[in-house]
N, C-alpha and C positions, 0 to 999 in steps of 0.2 A: 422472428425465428421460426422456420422452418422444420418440425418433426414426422421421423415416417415410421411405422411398426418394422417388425421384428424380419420378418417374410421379406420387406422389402430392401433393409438394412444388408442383411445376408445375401441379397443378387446384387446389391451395387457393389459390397467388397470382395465378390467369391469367396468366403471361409466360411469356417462353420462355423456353427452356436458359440462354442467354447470360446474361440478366436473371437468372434463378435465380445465376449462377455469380457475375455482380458483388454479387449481396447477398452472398454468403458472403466477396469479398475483403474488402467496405470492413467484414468483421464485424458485419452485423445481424443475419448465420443461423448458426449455429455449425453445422458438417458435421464427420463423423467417417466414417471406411471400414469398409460395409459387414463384420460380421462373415461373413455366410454366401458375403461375392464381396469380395475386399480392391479386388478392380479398380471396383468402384462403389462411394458415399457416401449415407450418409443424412443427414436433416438433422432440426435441433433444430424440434418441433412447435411448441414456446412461444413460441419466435422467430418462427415463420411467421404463427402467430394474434396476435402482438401487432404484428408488422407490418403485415396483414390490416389492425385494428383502426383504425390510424394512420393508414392511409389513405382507410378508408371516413368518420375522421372530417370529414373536407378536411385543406386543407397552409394553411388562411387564418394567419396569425403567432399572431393564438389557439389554434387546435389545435397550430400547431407547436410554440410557448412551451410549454403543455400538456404535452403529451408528453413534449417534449426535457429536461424538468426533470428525471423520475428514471430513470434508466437506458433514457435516450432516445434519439434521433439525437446525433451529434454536434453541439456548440456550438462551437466554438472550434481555429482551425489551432493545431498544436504539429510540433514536429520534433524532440524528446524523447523519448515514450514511447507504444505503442500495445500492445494488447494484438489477438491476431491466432491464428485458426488453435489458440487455446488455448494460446497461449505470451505469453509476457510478453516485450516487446522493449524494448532504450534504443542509442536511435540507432541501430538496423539491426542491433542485437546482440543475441541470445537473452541475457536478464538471468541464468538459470540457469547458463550456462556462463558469464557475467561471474563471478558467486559464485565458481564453483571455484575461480578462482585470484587473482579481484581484493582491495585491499582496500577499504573505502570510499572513499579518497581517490582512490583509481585511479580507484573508480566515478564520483564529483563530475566529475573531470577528464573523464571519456566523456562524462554529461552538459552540465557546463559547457563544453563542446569547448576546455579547453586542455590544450596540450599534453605539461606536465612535472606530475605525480602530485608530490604536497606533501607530508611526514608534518604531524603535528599539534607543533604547540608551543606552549606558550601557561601562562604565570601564574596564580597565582591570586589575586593582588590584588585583583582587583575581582568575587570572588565572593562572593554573600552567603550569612551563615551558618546557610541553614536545615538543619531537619531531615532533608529527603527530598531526593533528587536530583529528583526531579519539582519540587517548591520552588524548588529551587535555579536548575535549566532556565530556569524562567517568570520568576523574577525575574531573571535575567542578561538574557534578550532586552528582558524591558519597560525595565530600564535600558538596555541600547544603542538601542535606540527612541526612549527619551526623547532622549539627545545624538547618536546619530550624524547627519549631515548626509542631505537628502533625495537620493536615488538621482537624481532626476529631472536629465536632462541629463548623466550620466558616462557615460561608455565600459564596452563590455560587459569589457574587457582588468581597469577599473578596480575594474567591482563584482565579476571574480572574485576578483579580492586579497580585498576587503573580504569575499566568501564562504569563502572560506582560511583568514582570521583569526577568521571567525563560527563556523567549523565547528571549530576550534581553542579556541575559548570556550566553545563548548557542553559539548564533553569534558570543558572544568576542570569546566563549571558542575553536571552530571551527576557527574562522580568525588569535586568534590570541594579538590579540589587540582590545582597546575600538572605538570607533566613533559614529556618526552621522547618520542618513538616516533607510531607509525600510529595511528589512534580503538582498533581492537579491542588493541593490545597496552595502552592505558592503563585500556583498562577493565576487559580481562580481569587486570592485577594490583589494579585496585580489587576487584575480586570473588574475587583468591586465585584464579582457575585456573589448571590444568597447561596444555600448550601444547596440547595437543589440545582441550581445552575452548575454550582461545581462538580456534584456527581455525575452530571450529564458530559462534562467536560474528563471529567476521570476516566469515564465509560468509553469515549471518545479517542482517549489517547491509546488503550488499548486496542482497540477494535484496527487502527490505525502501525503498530509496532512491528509488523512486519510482513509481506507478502509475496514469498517466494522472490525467483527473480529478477524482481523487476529493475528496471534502468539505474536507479539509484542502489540498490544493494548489489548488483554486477561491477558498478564502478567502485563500491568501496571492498568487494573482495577483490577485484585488480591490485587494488592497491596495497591493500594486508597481502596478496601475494607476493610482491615484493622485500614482506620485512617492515614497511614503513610502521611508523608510531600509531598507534589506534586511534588517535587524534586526527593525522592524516588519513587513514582510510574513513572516518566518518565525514569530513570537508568532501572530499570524492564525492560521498553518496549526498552531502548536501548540497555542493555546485550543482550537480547533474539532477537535485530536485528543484532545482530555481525556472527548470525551464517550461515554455508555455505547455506544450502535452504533457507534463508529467505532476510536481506538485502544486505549480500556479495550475492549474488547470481548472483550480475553483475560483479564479478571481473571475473567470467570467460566469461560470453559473449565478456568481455571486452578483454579476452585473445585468442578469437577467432576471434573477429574484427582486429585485430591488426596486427594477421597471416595471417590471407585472403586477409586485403590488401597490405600485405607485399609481399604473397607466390603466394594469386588466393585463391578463394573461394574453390574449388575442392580440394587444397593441404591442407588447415586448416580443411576439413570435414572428410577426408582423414584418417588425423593423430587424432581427435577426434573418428575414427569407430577404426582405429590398439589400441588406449588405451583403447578402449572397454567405452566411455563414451558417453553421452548423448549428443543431442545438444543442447547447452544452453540457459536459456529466451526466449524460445516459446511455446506458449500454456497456457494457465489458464483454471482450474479449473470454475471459475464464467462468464467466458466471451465465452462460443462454438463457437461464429461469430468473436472472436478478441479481443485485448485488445482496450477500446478506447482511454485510456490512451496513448498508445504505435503508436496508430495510430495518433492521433494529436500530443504529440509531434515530431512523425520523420516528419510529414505532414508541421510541423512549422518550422522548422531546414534549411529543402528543402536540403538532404544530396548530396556531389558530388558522382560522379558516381562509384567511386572505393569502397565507404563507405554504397552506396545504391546497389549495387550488390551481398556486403558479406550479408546484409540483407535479399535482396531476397532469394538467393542462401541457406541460411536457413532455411527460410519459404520451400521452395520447398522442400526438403532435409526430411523434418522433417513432411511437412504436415499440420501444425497449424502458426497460425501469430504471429510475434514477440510480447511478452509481454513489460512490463512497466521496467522489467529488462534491457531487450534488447536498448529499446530506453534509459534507462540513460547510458548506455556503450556509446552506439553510438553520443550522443551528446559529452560527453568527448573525444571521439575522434574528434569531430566536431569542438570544442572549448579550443582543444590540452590542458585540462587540467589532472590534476595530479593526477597517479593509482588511490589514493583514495576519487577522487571527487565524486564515484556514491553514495559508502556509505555515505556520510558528504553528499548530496544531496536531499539522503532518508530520511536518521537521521533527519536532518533541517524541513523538510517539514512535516512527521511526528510526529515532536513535537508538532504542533497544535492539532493533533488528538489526542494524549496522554492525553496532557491536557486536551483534552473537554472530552473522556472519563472519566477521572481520577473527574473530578467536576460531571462527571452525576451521577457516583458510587458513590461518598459521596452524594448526593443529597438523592440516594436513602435508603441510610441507611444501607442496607444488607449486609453482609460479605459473602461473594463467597468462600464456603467447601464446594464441590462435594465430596463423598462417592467413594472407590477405590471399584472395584470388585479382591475379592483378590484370586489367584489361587495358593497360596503357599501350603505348607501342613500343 
């Protein structure tokens, strides 16, 4: 990552100071305080020359559509989650100090703005009996999908119940079976941890419950724009996380941890350059200083040294700091649980955000049909 001071920021975009300082609130320039003057800021180059770019193309709804598509301007008002300043906010609350102490249910209840925090209860009659919890997930939403009643026209008081009882189901349909208690203590005795494993795993699921627009919560407010049953707009946002860049996206961090400290950090970076592939889970897009996510969780964990070396050794390697990917691998290793705990980790956590997007979008009434720009003949 690339930073220039203040002098030079202001000749690359022609504006003034003022202009300078509103791009960096509304987050299109990321600024960090001068190392060699903490009283002054530099700013992210990348940010400067892709916003340059944006505007030398025109603002016509083609260039905007354009652009706006991948880690563009903003599309879409929310009062949910913004990410700002290099922190990750839900509802006016640094999401990181939600983690400390919240549990997910806490967290749903911030974003759903109600007011009395729920534990989880729920049966497991109606789970079906696959093999994998990932299985088990997709098939319990697609069947509430199928019979629950369309969203379209309830009360937002209504679809949080109906969010309570979904967030309640998923748990069975992930564990397994029915019980008692918060999301992380039913999962942490599905996976046999001590209580300190499961606080880390509670910590976990929060840090994880929502973040702005990404791929999986745009496909499930499509879909709550429609009307459909909140059931189906969170399948949305969970088909669209099964895929490899987005929430498998730890299964290979997770197969580099594994080697490095099986092999040596050296031999697993090694055989990642002879395949000709990336290094995986490091770097984001929204975060130029780090994920903070990724930082408090490994920060919480307190990894041993074989496990905090293939870490490093990545970072180093690659130049950017481990993402939010990276530290759910690294816990799984941490807390020797199964291939598929990152995804069922993300998925879980997730779910909150789903739903509180999914109740904002029917709030707001509008159906989400964007215009293709077609280039066929």
């Amino acid at each position: 990552m690339s930073w220039i001071g203040r002098d030079d920021a202001l000749e690359a975009l022609g504006v003034k100071p003022q202009t300078l300082y509103a791009y960096v609130s509304r987050g299109l320039i990321a600024s960090r305080p001068d190392e060699n003057d903490p009283r002054a800021s530099v700013y992210s180059a990348a940010d400067i020359t892709g916003l340059v770019k944006r505007r030398r193309s025109g603002r016509g709804r083609q260039a905007i559509a354009s652009a706006a598509i991948s880690w563009g301007d903003p599309v879409m008002e929310t009062a949910i989650t913004t990410v700002r300043d290099g922190k990750l906010i839900y509802r006016g609350r640094d999401a990181v100090r939600v983690a400390a102490d919240a549990t997910l249910e806490e967290a749903a209840a911030l974003l759903w703005q109600v007011k009395t925090p729920f534990p989880s209860r729920s049966a497991a009659g109606d789970i079906a009996p696959e093999e994998t919890g990932k299985a088990r997930l997709l098939a319990y939403l697609a069947t509430r999908a199928a019979h629950d009643p369309p969203a379209f026209g309830r009360g937002e008081t209504a679809l949080s119940d109906d969010g309570a009882q979904l967030l309640a189901g998923v748990c069975s349909a992930v564990t397994g079976t029915g019980g008692r208690g918060f999301y992380h203590q039913r999962l942490g005795r599905h996976w046999g941890l001590s209580p300190g494993g499961t606080d880390l795993l509670r910590r976990a699921l929060v840090l994880v419950a929502d973040h702005e627009l990404n791929p999986s919560t745009f496909a499930a407010r499509v879909a709550a724009s429609t009307g459909a049953p909140l059931a189906a707009s969170a399948l949305a946002g969970c088909a669209t996380l099964t895929g490899p860049l987005h929430g498998e996206a730890s299964a290979r961090a997770l197969a580099y941890l594994k080697q490095a400290m099986e092999d040596g950090p050296k031999a697993a970076l090694s055989g990642l350059a002879a395949r000709g592939e990336h290094i995986p889970a490091v770097g984001h897009a929204l975060y130029p200083a780090g994920d903070p996510r990724a930082a408090a969780l490994i920060r919480w964990m307190k990894p041993a040294a074989p496990l905090k070396r293939a870490i490093k050794a990545a970072e180093a390697a690659s130049g950017e700091a481990a993402n939010v990917d990276m530290a759910l691998a690294a816990l799984s290793v941490h807390l020797s649980l199964p291939e598929d705990a990152p995804f069922l980790i993300f998925a879980s956590g997730r779910m909150a955000g789903w739903i509180a997007h999914a109740i904002e979008q029917q709030a707001s009434g509008r159906l989400i049909r964007p215009r293709a720009n077609y280039t066929g003949r």
